[in-house]
N, C-alpha and C positions, 0 to 999 in steps of 0.2 A: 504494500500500500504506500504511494508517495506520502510521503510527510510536507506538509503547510503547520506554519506557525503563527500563532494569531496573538499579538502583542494587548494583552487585557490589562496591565496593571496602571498603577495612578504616577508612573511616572519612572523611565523614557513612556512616551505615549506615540503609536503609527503618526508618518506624516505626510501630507500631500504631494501626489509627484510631482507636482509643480514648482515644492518645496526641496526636493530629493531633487533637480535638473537644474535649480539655480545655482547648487554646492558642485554639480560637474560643468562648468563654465570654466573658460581659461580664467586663470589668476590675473590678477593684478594687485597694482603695488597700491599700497596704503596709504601714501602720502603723493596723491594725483587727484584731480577734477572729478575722475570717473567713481573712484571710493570713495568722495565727499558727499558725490548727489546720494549714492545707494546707502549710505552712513546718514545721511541728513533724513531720507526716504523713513527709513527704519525706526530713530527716535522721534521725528516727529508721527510718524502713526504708533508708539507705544503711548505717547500721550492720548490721544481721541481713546488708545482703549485703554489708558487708565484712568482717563475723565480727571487731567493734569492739566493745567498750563506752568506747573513746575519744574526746573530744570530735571532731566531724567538723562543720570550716567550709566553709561553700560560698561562691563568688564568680561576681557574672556577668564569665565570660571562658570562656576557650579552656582545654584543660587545660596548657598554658604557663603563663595565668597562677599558680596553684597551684604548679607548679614554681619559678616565681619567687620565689613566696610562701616556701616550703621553705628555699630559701637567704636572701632576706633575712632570714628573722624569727631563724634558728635560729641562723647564724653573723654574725662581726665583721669587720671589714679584717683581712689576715694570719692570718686562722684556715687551718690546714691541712685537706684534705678531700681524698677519694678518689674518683676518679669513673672507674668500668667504663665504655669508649666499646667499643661491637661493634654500631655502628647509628648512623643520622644521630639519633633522640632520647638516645642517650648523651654521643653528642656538644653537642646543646645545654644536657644541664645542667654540660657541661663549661663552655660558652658565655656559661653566665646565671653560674656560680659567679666567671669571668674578670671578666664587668663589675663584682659585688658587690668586689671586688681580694680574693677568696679565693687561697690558695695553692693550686694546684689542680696533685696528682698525677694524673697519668693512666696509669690499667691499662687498655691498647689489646688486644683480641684481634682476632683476624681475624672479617669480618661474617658467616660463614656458621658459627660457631662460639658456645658459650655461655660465658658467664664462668665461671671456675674456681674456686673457694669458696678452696680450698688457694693461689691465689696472693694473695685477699683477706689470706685469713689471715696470708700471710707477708709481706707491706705492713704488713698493721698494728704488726706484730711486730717489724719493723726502725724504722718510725716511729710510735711509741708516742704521738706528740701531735695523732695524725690525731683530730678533731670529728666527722669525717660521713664517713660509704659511702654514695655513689648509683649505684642500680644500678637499669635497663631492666626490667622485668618482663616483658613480652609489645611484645620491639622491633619494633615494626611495619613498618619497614623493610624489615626481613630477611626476617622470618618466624620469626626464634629466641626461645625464650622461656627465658630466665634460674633456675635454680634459688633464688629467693627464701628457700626454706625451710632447706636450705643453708648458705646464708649468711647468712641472720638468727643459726643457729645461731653463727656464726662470729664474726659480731659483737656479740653481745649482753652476753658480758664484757665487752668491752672501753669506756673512755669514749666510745667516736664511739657517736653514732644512724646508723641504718640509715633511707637516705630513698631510697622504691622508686615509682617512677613507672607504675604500672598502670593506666594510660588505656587502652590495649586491651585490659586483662586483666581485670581486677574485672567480675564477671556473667558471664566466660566460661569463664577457667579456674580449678582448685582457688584460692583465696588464703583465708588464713585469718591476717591482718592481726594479733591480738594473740598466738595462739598462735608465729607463726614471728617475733615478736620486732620487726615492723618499725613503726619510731617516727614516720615522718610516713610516709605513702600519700599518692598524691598523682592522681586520676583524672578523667575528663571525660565529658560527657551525650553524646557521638555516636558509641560504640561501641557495645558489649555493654550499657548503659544505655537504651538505644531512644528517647533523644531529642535533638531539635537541637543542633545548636551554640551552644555560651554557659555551660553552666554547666561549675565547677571544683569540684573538692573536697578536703580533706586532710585525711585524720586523723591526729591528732596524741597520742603516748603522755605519759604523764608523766616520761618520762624528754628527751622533748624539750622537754617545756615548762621543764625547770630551764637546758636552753641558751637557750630564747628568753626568759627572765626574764633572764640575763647578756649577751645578745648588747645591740649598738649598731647595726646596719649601717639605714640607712633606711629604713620602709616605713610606707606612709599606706592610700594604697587596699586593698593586699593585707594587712596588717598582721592576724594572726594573734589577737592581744590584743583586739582589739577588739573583732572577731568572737567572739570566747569571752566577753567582758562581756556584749554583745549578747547573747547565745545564752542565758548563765546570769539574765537578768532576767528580771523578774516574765512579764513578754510577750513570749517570743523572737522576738528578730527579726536584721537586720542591721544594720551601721552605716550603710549609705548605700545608695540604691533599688536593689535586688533587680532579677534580670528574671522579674515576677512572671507571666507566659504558661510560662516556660520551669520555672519552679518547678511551677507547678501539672501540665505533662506531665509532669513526672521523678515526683510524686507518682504521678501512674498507671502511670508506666512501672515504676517499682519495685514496684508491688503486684502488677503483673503476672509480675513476675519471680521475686517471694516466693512468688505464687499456681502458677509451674510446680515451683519447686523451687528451691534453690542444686546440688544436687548432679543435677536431673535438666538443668539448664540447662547445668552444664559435660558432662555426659555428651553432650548433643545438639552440642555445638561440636567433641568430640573424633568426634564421629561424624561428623560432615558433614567434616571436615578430612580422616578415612581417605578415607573417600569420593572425595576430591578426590581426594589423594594417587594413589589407586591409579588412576584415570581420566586424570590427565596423564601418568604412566607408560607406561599404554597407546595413551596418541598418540604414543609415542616421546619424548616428554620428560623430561628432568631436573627433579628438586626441587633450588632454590637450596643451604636449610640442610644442614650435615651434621648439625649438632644438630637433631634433631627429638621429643627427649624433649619433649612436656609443648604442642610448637607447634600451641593447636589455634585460635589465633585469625585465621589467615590463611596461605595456602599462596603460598609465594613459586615460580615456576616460573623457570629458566634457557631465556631466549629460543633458537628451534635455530639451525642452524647456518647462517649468511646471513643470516638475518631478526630485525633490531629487536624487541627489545619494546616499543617507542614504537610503531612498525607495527602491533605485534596490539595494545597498545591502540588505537591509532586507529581503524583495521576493524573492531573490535567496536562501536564506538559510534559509530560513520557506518553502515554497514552494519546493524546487530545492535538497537541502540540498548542494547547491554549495557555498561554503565559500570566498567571496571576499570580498576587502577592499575599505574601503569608502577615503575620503579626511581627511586630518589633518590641525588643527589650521585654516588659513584662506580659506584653501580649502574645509572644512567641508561644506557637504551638495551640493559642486559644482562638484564635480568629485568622480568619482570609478576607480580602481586599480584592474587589474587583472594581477597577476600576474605568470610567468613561467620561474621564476628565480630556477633554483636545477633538480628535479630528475623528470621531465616533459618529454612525447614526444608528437608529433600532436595531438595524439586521446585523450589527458587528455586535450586538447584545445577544442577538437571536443562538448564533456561533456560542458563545462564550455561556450560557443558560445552558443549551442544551448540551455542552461537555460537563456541565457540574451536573446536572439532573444524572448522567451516564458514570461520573464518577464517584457519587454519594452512592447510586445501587451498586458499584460493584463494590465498595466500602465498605456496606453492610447495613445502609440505613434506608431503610423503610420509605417510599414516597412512589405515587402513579406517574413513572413516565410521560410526560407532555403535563404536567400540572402546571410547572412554570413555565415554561412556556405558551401556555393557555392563559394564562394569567396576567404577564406581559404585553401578548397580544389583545386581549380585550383593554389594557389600562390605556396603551396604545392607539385603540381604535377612539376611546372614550374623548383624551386629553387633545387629538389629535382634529376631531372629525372626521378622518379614514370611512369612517364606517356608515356616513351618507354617499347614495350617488354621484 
């Protein structure tokens, strides 16, 4: 039997071949006319879909590096900061803010829950010389996604900036970056963006740029300033070689995504997520989050009872050749992640349903064949209108 592999997790995410043929183009150099338009192309349409007119630096790295960036540029040794952990990426900018020797409070919720706006608020209010709130935007971990909007509100008197890491969110779900108040954004090309790994990005308010005018803490490669000099000259560019294949697909991929919509793109991720939702149901399975307001970048499911979800992943992508993601750190081994965060529609769900429904019965767990799949296609037909003439 030929083997096909069907890339399902929440991140690398498939990408458009449009997107895939901009990266096999001849090279060129980075410091000429032609990489200014296609560089200029790229940041100004990451703004329209982050609903920015903020300066927005890009980095080749991971969207970590950007996180990185976030803390060193904005805060100093001893600066105090706030950091919502409800997921393994809360926790690492609890992680990256420890090496910068920030003072770092932590507001812990439990992982299947979202952060509380009202306990933000009341942190701040007890410690009045908090600098920064970082908070998860779409925890991919979990599957819970953070009321941003919220808590921007919550923050926005107050002196701290608000720095929200939307690397699974930005392109998928609502975010509207200047209106909810949030000062650096901070996101990455292999989700909802529809391209490889490598590039970062952050946008940055002016209300953060007067921290990173006073901040001290070091930073060279990531260095915020820099990139805003570079960016504001005659010929935008970066400060040091770009990865100019992976620029030039983010240029297509975002026009692509400008060209379906910002609102009809989050409408298609909250669709496909019901979708899901109601189809693992019907295999007799559990959703991870209790919070599921707003989660429409990736549906975390609760492994049944006896069987690993290291197990169903693994039997989906030996068997299936369907590639999903297992749990992290304390969710290891309890929960699987299927994700339809990017360049997904129904039938790329339809594939990836019916390898789980196939690998739960050879598992050993109990469920009718086409339940969820049945299930998905009516939520489908419902949210959709399909289902008139």
């Amino acid at each position: 039997m030929i083997r096909k592999e069907y890339l399902m997790t929440p991140g690398p995410t498939p990408i458009p071949y449009q997107v895939s043929l901009a990266q096999a183009e001849p090279m060129i150099h980075h410091r000429t006319p032609a990489y200014t338009e296609i560089f200029v192309r790229m940041v100004e349409g990451l703004k329209k879909v982050l609903l920015t007119s903020n300066h927005v630096l890009t980095f080749a790295a991971s969207g970590t590096g950007a996180m990185e960036g976030a803390v060193a540029n904005c805060f100093s040794p001893g600066d105090r900061v706030l950091v919502a952990v409800g997921g393994k990426f809360g926790q690492r900018f609890a992680e990256i803010a420890k090496v910068y020797k920030l003072s770092v409070e932590l507001y812990e919720y439990p992982w299947d829950e979202a952060a509380d706006p009202e306990v933000i608020a009341a942190l701040l209010k007890d410690k009045p010389d908090i600098k920064g709130v970082f908070v998860t935007h779409s925890e991919t971990s979990t599957g819970v996604v953070n009321d941003v909007k919220c808590i921007g509100e919550v923050v926005r008197d107050t002196p701290a900036i608000l720095v929200v890491d939307s690397i699974s969110g930005a392109g998928a779900l609502e975010l509207r970056t200047d209106e909810w108040g949030v000062d650096v954004l901070v996101t990455g090309s292999q989700k909802a963006l529809m391209t490889p790994p490598g590039l970062a990005a952050a946008a940055v308010s002016a209300k953060a740029w007067e921290l990173i005018e006073a901040a001290d803490s070091p930073a060279y490669y990531f260095c915020f300033k820099k990139a805003r000099k570079k960016y504001d000259s005659q010929s935008p560019e970066t400060p040091y070689t770009p990865a100019i294949g992976l620029v030039k697909a983010m240029s297509e991929a975002v026009e692509l995504l400008l060209a379906e919509g910002l609102e009809e793109a989050w409408e298609r991720h909250r669709v496909l997520a019901l979708c899901t939702r109601d189809a693992v149901r019907a295999m007799g399975l559990e959703l991870f989050p209790k919070a599921l307001q707003g989660a429409f970048a990736v549906t975390a499911v609760k492994a049944p009872q006896g069987i690993s979800g290291g197990d169903v992943v693994r039997h989906m992508n030996r068997v299936h050749g369907v590639i999903i993601a297992g749990g992290q750190d304390r969710l290891k081994g309890k929960i699987f992640r299927i994700g339809h965060v990017g360049y997904y529609n129904f039938f790329d769900m339809v594939v990836a349903l019916s390898a789980l429904e196939m690998t739960l019965t050879a598992l050993g767990h109990r469920l009718e064949l086409g339940s969820g799949l049945a299930a998905a296609e009516s939520r489908y037909m419902e949210l959709t209108g399909s289902a008139r003439p």
